[in-house]
Backbone as CSV, one residue per row, in Angstrom:
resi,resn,N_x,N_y,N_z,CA_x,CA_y,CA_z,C_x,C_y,C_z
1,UNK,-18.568,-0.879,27.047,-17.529,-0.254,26.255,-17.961,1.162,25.940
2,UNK,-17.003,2.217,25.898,-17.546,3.286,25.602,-16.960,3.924,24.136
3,UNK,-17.425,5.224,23.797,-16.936,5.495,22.038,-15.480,5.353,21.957
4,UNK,-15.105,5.044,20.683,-13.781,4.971,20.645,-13.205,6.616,19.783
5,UNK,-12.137,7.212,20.694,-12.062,8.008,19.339,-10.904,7.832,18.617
6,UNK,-10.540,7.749,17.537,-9.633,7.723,16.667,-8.465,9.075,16.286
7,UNK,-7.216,8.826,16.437,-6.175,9.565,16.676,-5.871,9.878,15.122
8,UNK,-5.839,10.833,14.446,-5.656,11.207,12.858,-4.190,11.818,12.709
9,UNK,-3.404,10.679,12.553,-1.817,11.614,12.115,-1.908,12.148,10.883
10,UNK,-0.463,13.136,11.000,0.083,13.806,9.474,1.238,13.272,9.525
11,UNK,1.690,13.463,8.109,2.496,13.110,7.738,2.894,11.883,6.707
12,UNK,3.504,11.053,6.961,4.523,9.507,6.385,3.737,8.626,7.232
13,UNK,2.319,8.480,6.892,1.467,7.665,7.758,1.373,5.645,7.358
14,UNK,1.572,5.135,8.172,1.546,3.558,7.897,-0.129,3.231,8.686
15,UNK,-0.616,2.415,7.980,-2.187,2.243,8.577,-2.635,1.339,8.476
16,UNK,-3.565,0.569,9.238,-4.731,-0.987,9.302,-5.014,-0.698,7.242
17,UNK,-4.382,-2.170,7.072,-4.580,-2.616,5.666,-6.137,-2.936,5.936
18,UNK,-6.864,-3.396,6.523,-8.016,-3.282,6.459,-8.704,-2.363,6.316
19,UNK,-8.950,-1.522,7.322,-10.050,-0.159,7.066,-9.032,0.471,7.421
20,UNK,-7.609,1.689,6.837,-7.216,2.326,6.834,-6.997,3.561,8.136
21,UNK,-7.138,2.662,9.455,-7.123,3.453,10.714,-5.762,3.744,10.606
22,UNK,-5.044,5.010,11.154,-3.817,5.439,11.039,-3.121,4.542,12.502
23,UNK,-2.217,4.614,12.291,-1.644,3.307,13.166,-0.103,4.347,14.015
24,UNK,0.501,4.529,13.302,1.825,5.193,13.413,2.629,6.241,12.051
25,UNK,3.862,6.473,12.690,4.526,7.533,11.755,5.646,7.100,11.081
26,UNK,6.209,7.194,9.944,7.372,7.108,9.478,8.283,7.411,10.375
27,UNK,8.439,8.376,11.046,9.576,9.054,11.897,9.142,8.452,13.507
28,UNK,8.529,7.620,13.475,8.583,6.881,14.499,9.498,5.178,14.905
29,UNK,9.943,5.261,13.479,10.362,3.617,13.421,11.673,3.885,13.874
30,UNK,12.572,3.146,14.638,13.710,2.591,15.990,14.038,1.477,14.873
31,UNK,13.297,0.606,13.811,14.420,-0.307,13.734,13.502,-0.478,12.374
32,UNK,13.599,-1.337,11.417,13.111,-2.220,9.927,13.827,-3.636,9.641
33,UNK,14.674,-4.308,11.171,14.907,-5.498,11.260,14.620,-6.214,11.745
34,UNK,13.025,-6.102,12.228,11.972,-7.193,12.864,11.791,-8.074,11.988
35,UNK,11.688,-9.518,12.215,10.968,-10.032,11.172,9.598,-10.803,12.385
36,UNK,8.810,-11.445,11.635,7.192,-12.103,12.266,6.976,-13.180,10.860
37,UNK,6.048,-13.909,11.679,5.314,-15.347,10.718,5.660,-14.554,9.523
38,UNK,4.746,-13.664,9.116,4.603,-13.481,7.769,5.991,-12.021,7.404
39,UNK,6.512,-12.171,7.455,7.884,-11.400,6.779,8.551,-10.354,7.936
40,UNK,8.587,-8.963,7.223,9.227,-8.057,7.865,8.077,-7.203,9.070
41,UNK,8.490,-7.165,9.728,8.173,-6.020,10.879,9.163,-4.570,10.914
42,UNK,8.568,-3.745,11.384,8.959,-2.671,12.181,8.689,-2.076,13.412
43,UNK,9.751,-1.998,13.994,9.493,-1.666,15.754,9.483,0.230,15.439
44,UNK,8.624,0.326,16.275,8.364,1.629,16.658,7.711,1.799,17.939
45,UNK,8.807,3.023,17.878,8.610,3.928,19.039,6.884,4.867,20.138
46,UNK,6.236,4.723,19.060,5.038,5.014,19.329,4.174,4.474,18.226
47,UNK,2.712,3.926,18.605,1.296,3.885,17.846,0.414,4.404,18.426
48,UNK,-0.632,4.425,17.607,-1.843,4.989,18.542,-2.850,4.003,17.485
49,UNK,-4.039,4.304,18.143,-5.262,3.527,17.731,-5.122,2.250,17.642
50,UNK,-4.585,1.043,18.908,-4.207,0.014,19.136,-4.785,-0.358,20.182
51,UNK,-5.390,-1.038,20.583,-5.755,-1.899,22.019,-4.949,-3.265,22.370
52,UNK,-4.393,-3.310,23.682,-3.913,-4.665,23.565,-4.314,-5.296,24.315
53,UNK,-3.918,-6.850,23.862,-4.690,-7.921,24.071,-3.734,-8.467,26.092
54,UNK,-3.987,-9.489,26.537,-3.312,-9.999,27.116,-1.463,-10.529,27.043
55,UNK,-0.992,-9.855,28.239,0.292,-9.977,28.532,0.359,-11.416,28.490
56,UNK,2.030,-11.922,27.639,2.117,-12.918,28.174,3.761,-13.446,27.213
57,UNK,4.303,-14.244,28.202,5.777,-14.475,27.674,6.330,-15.319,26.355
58,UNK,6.877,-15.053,25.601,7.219,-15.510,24.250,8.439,-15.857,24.723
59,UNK,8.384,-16.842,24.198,10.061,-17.021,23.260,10.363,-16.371,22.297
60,UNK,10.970,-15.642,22.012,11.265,-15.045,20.436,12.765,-15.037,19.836
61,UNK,13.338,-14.605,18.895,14.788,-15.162,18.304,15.630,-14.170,19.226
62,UNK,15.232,-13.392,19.875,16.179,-12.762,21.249,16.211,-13.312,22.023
63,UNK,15.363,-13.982,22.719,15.350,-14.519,24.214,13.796,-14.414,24.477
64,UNK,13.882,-14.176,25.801,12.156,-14.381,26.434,11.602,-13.026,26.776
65,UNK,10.657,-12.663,26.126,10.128,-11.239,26.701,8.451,-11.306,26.680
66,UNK,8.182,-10.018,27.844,6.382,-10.396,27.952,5.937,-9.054,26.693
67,UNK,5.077,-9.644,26.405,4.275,-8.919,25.296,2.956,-9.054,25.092
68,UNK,2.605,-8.207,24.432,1.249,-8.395,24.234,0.731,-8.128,22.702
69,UNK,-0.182,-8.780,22.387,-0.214,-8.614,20.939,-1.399,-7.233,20.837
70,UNK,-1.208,-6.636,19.522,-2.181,-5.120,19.537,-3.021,-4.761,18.403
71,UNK,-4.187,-4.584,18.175,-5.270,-4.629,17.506,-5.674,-3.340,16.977
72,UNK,-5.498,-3.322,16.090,-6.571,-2.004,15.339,-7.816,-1.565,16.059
73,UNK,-8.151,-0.693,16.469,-9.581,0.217,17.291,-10.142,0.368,16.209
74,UNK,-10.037,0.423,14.556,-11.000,0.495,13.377,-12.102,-0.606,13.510
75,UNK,-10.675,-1.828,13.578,-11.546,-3.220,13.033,-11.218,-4.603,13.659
76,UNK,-10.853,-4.102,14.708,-10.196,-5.332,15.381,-9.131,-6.252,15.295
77,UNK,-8.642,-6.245,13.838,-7.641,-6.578,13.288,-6.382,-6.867,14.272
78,UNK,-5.742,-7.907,14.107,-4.301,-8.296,15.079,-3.333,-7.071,14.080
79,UNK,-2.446,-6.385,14.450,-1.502,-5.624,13.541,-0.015,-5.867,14.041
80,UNK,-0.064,-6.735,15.137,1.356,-6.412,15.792,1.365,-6.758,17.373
81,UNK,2.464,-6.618,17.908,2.500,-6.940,19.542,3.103,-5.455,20.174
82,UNK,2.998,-5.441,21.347,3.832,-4.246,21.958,4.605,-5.229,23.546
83,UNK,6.023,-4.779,23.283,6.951,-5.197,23.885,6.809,-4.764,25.629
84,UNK,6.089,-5.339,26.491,6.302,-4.683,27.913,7.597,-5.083,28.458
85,UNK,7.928,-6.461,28.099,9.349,-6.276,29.529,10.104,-7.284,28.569
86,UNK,11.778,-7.074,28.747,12.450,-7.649,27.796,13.271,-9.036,29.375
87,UNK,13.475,-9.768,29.648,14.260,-10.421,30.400,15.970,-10.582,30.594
88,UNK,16.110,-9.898,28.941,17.719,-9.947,29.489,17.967,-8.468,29.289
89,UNK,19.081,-8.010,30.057,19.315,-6.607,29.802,19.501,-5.791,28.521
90,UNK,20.383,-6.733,27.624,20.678,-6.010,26.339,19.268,-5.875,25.163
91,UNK,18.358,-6.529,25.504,16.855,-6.447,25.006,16.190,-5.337,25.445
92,UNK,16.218,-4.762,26.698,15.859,-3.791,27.536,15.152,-2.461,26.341
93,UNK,16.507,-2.061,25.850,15.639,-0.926,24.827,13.984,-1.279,23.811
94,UNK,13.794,-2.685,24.132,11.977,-3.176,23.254,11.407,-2.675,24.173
95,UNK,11.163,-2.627,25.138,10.685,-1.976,26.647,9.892,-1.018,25.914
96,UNK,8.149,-0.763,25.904,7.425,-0.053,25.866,7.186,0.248,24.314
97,UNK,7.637,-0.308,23.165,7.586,-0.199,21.922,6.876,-0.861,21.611
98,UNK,6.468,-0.615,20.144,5.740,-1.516,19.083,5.960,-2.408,18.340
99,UNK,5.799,-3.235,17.640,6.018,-4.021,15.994,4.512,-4.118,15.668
100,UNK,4.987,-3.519,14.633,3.719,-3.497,13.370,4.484,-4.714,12.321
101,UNK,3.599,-5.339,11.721,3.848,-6.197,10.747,3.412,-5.851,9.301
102,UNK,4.491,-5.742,8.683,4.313,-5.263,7.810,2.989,-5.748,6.563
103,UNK,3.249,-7.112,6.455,1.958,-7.569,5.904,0.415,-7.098,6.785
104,UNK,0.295,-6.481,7.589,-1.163,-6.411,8.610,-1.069,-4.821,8.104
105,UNK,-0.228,-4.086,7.211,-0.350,-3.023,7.573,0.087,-1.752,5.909
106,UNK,-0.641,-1.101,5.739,-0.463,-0.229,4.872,0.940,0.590,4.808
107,UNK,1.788,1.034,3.863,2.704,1.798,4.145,2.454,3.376,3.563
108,UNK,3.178,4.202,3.731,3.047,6.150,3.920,2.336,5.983,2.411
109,UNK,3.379,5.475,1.515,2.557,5.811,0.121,1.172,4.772,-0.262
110,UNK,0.718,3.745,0.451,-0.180,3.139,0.284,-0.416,1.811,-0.170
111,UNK,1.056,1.205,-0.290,1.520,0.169,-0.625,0.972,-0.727,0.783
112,UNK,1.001,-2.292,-0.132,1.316,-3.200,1.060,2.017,-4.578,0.804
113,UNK,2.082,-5.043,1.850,3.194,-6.753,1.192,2.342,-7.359,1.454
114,UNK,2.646,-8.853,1.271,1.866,-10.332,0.450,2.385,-10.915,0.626
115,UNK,2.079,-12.310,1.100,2.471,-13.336,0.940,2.235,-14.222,-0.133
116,UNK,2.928,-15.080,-0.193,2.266,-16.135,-1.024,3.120,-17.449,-0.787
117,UNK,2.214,-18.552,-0.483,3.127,-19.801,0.264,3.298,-19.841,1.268
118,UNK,3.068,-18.991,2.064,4.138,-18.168,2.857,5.316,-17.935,3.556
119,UNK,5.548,-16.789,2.259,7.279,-16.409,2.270,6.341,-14.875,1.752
120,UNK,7.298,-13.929,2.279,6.761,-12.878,1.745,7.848,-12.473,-0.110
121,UNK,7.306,-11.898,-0.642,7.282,-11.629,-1.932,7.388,-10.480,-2.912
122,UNK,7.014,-8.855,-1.560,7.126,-7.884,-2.255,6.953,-6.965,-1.165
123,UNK,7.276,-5.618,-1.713,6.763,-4.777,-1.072,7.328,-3.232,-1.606
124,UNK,7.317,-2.013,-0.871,7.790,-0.583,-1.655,8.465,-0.527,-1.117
125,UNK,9.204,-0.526,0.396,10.569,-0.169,1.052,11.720,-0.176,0.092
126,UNK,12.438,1.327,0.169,13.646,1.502,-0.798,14.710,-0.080,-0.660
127,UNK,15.058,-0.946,0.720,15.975,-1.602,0.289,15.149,-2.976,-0.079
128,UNK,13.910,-2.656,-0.602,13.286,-4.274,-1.071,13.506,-3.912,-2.508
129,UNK,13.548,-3.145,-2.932,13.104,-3.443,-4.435,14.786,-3.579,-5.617
């Protein structure tokens, strides 16, 4: 393996709730109607400082698409999947995107969500509160 280097955004930054690796941008998010196991997701358009794991086909509440799940370069951390190929056409636009999960992940002002039970329970997004 060789050094890793780490990509430092500005801006409306969302980041590894673990060790605070910058992940993506506010002005990168395409959608805030993902949901995952543990609550809300957001698909975006670009991340950086992610490695992914092995391709491989889901079922998901769209239909069948290959994906791969994607890891923090801080800490190894699971944070999300990235969408390679969608199977039906009208899915097509996940093609090459992200989901970050919102519980795996810090938001711009530094907030994060929780579970408890699990059902999620909170969070800072203007239409949660």
């Amino acid at each position: 393996m060789g050094r890793v280097f780490v990509v430092n955004l500005e801006g409306k930054v969302y980041s590894c709730k673990h060790c605070k690796t910058h992940l993506a941008l506010y002005e990168d998010i395409v959608s805030k109607s993902f949901h995952c196991r543990h609550g809300k997701a957001y698909l975006f358009s670009k991340v950086v400082n992610v490695s992914a794991g092995e391709k491989e086909d889901r079922m998901m509440m769209t239909g069948l698409h290959t994906v791969a799940d994607i890891f923090c370069v801080g800490c190894g951390s699971i944070v999300g999947w990235k969408y390679e190929s969608a199977h039906e056409r009208n899915q097509k636009y996940k093609e090459g995107k992200s989901v970050l999960e919102r519980f795996k992940v810090s938001g711009p002002d530094g907030s994060n969500y929780w579970i408890s039970h699990g059902r999620h329970v909170g969070g800072s997004d203007p239409e949660d509160v």
